[in-house]
C-alpha positions, -999 to +999 in steps of 0.1 A: +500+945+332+474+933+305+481+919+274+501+940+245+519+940+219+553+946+208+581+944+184+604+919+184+640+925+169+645+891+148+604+888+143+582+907+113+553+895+133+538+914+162+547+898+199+526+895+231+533+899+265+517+908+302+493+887+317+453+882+311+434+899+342+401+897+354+383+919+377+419+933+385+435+897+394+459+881+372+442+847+356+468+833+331+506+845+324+527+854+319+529+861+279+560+866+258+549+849+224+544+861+190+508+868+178+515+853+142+504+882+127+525+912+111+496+941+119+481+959+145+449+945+138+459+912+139+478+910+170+446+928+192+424+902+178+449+876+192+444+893+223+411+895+223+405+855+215+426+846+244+413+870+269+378+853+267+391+824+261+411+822+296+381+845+315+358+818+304+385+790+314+383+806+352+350+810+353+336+776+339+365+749+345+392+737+315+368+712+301+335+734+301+358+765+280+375+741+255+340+746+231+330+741+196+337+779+187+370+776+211+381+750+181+366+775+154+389+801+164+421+783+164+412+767+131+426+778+096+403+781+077+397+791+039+369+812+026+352+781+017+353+765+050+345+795+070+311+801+053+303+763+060+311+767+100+293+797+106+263+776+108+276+751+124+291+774+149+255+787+153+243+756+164+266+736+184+291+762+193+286+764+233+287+727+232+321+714+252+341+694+226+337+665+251+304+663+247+301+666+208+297+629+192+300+617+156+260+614+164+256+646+168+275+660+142+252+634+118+221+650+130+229+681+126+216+677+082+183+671+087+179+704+109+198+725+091+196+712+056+162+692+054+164+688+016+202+680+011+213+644+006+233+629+033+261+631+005+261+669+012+255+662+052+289+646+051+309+671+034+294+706+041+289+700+076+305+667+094+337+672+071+343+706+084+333+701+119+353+672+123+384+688+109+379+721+135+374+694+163+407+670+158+430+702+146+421+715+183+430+680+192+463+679+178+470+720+191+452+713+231+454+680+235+411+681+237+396+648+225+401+637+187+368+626+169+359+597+146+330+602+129+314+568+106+299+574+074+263+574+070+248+542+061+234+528+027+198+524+047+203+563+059+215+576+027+180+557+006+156+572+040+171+605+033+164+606-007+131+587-001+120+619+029+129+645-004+116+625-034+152+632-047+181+605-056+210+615-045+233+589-063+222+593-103+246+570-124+269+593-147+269+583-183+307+581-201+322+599-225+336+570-258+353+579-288+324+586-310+309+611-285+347+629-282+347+628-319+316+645-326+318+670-297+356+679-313+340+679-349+320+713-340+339+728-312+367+757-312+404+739-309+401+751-270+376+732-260+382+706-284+417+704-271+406+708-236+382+675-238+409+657-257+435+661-229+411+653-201+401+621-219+438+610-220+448+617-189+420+617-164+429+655-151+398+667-133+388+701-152+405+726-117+439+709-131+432+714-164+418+746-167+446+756-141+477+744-171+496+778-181+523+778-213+551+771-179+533+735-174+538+722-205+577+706-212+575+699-251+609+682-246+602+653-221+563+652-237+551+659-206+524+690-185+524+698-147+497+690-134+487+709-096+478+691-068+438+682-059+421+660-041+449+643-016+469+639-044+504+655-049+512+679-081+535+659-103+546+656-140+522+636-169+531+618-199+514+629-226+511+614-262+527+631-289+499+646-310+485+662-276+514+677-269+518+691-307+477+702-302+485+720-269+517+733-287+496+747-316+467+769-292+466+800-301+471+822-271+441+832-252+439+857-222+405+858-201+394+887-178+380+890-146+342+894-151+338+920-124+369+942-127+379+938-165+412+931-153+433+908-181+443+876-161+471+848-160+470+832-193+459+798-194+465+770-222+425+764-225+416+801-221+392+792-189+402+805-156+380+786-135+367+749-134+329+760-137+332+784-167+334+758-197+299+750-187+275+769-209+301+768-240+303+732-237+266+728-236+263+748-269+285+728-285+270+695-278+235+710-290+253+716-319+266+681-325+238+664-314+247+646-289+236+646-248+254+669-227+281+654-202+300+671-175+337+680-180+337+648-152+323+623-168+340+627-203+371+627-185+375+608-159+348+587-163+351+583-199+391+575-194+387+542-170+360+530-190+373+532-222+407+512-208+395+490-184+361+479-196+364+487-237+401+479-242+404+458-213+435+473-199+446+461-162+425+483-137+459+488-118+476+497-143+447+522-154+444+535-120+481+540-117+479+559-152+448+579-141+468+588-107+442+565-080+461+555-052+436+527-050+425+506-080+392+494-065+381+526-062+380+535-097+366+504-106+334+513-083+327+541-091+344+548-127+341+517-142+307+515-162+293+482-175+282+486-213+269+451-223+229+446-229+214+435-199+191+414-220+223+392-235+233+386-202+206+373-194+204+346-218+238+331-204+211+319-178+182+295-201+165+276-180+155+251-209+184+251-229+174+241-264+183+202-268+199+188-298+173+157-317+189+127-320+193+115-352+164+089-364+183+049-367+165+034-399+148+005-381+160-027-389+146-055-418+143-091-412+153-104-448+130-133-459+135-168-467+169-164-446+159-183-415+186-206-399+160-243-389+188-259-376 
């Protein structure tokens, strides 16, 4: 009997069972599993995965089957993630997961994104191909992957091949910059720069804060998980909390459908829409542009660690790094003259004149004969 489904009395999901045939001779069975899936739809498409799966298994061997788009279609993946393997998939997809190397995956920028930086290599193609790879791993038992980083000397080739650098330095936000930009703004997105400069939230957490993750009591907002880092509770000082108390409340719609959406405390409802407001305002105030980034985060370890000179683990720890040297790499911004250090380093250092000895008189008439 080929593959069906089924109802199963203590299941909501849709079960399988028979056996997969080919050319009317039984291959692989027999089934009696649940599809993991509560519709019709869902279960046949189980079906049909496993039916080419195990035809191509007899046909070709275990290792030659056990491909690239084998490990694409047992993968979870989110929208995101699924429009970055398609390509992929395009490419390297009939390639046996044995014979896929962190080389390979590497090489696979330059032909399908010439122009990118190997900073975009790495996460919109090796990132996702080396997750689909070692979750097959961990669910067939087919090899596991380890892929290194590209070099410093491959990352400076790649932006010298596009006239591009792909590494620009970020400039950091400091009070007088906060204070002008809050001196023109609306108390939103004066508020909103405010608590991302005092707590180091990255602007998806921020924007993300409803009325329900805010505890005036304890002086404290929930902040969501992002980033390999788990949600938790953060101390806030007491004239944020009475300026995120003191918001009027603001609703924003969904651009295509009109429909009102979940309020939020900074009346943003996604982490790319402060963008054009913010840039008005800083035209406004006269001052450069910076992204919600680097006057938070940015702006937030530098103005402990190198203007107040606050312990870097102790500012990591407040900033939520698991790793203090990592912040001070890449947040950390040096802001003394380059010129004044310099001069720590005369080679002729200026030397101090002796003073002049008034030379010495012989007094006449006052010499000893005997």
């Amino acid at each position: 009997m080929p593959l069906e489904t089924f109802k199963h009395k203590t299941s909501k999901n849709l079960w399988i069972k028979g056996w997969v045939e080919f050319e009317g001779a039984r291959i692989a069975g027999p089934y009696r599993c649940s599809s993991g899936s509560p519709t019709k739809a869902g279960a046949e498409n189980w079906i049909a995965v496993e039916t080419k799966y195990q035809r191509h298994k007899h046909m070709v061997g275990e290792e030659a089957a056990q491909t690239f788009s084998d490990a694409v279609l047992i993968y979870n993946a989110n929208a995101k993630t699924a429009r970055q393997l398609l390509p992929i998939d395009r490419e390297i997809g009939a390639t046996p997961l044995t014979k896929i190397t962190g080389k390979l995956l590497k090489s696979l920028g330059q032909k399908m994104k010439p122009l990118a930086s190997t900073d975009t290599w790495w996460r919109e193609i090796v990132t996702p191909a080396r997750a689909v790879i070692n979750n097959a791993h961990e669910l067939k038992g087919t090899p596991a992957i380890k892929v290194r980083q590209y070099s410093s000397n491959e990352r400076v080739a790649q932006d010298t091949r596009r006239k591009k650098a792909s590494r620009v330095a970020r400039t950091p936000s400091d009070r007088d910059w906060v204070a002008a930009f809050c001196a023109v703004a609306d108390p939103h997105n004066a508020a909103l720069l405010r608590f991302m400069f005092e707590t180091a939230a990255r602007i998806d957490q921020a924007v993300s804060l409803t009325p329900n993750d805010i505890d005036a009591e304890e002086c404290q907002v929930w902040l969501k998980a992002q980033k390999g880092h788990a949600a938790g509770w953060v101390k806030v000082s007491e004239a944020m909390m009475e300026e995120l108390l003191a918001l009027p409340k603001k609703f924003s719609r969904n651009p295509r459908t009109g429909k009102l959406l979940e309020q939020r405390v900074f009346g943003y409802n996604s982490s790319t829409s402060y963008n054009s407001r913010w840039k008005t305002i800083c035209k406004k105030a006269g001052i450069p542009y910076l992204s919600a980034h680097a006057a938070g985060r940015h702006g937030f370890f530098t103005e402990l660690v190198v203007r107040r000179n606050i312990n870097p683990i102790d500012a990591a720890k407040a900033g939520r790094w698991s790793d203090a040297s990592l912040p001070l790499r890449v947040y950390a911004h040096p802001e003394t003259n380059e010129a004044s250090l310099r001069e720590h380093f005369r080679t002729k250092p200026v030397q101090t004149k002796k003073p002049k000895q008034p030379k010495s008189r012989k007094k006449k008439g006052n010499t000893d004969d005997n």
